[in-house]
N, C-alpha and C positions, 0 to 999 in steps of 0.2 A: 504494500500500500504506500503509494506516495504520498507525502503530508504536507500542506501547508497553508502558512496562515495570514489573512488580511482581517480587514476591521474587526478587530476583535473576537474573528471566529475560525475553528478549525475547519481546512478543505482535505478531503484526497480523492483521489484518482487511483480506482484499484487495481492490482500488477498480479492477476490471477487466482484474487483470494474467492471465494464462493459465497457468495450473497446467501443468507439465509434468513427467506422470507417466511416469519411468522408472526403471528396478533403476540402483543404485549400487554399486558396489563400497565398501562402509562398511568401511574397517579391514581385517578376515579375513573378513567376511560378504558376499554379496549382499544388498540391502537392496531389497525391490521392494513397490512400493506397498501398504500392505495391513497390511505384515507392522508388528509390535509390537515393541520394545524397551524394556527395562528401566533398561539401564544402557548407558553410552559413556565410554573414558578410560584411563589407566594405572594407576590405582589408587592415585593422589595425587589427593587431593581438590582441590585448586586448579586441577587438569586433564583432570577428571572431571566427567559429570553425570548425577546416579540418582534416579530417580523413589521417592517414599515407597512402601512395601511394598503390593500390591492395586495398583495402577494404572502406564499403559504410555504411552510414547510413540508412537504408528501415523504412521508414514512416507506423505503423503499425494503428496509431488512437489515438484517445488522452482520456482522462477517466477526471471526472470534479472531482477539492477538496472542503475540506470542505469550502475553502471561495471561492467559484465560480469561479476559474481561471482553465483554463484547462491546464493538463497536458500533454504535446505531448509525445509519446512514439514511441521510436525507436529500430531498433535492426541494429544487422551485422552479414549480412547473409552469409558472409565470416568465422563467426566463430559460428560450430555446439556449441558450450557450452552456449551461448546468446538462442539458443529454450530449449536445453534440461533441463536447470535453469528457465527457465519463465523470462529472464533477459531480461529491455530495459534500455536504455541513455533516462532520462531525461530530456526534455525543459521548459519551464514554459509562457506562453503564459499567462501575467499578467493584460491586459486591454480590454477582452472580450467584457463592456458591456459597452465604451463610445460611443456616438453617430459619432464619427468622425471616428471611427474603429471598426463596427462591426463584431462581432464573426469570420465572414468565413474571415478576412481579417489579416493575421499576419504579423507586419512589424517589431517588435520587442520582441526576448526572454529571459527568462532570465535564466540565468545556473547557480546552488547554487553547493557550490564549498567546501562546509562540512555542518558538524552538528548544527555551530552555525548559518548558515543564510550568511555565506557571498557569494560575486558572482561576475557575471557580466552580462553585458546586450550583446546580441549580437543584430546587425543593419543588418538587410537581404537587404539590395540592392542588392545581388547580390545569386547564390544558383546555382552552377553547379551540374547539374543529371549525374550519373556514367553512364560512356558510354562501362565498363569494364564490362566481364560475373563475376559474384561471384565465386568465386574460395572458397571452402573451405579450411581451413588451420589451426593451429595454434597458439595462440599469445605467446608464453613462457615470456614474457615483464607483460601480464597480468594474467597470470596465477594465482597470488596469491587473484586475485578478486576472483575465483570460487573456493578457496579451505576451503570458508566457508559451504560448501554446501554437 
């Protein structure tokens, strides 16, 4: 998996790893491939992440790393350059395999926020589903993510 990161959020592009597509228990929600999010967190911004108004996060499945935490991967299907790059926003779903929180259960993610490892945790109490059609569009804001490509 290639990693990397712009405003504030984790990107990769996968190098053969095997998407594994299935519903997550996100927070209060089922979360199963496909579906769209808006928003994820308690409603402290530092523990929170919400997508600008008009575009969504799509749940496409998550791929396991080398130290057994799965990686949730996303895209925005609002912006054609996220398929045509192999590009998702990364989460990091970090305590798979305690017995108080098993695997299909995410109540807490974590978002590394550069190279060296730093981040934060996001708290899902809460996970509004976009209720808007995906509009395809533009981001000119992000443009310079995809001009490595």
């Amino acid at each position: 998996m290639r990693r990397f990161w712009q405003h504030d959020a984790e990107y990769c592009q996968l190098q053969g790893e095997m998407v594994i597509k299935t519903p997550l228990q996100f927070g209060p929600v089922i979360l199963k491939p496909g579906d769209r999010i808006t928003y994820m967190g308690d409603g402290r911004k530092h523990r929170s992440f919400e997508m600008d108004e008009g575009y969504s996060l799509q749940y496409c499945g998550y791929v396991l790393t080398e130290s057994a935490c799965k990686a949730l991967l996303f895209t925005v299907p609002e912006q054609p350059q996220f398929k045509k790059y192999g590009i998702y926003y990364v989460f990091y779903h970090l305590t798979p395999n305690q017995e108080d929180n098993p695997p299909h259960k995410v109540r807490t993610l974590w978002l590394v926020r550069g190279p060296l490892g730093g981040g934060r945790d996001i708290i899902l109490e809460e996970v509004r589903m976009a209720t808007h059609e995906p509009i395809k569009r533009e981001i000119y804001e992000q443009e310079s993510l995809f001009n490595s490509f």
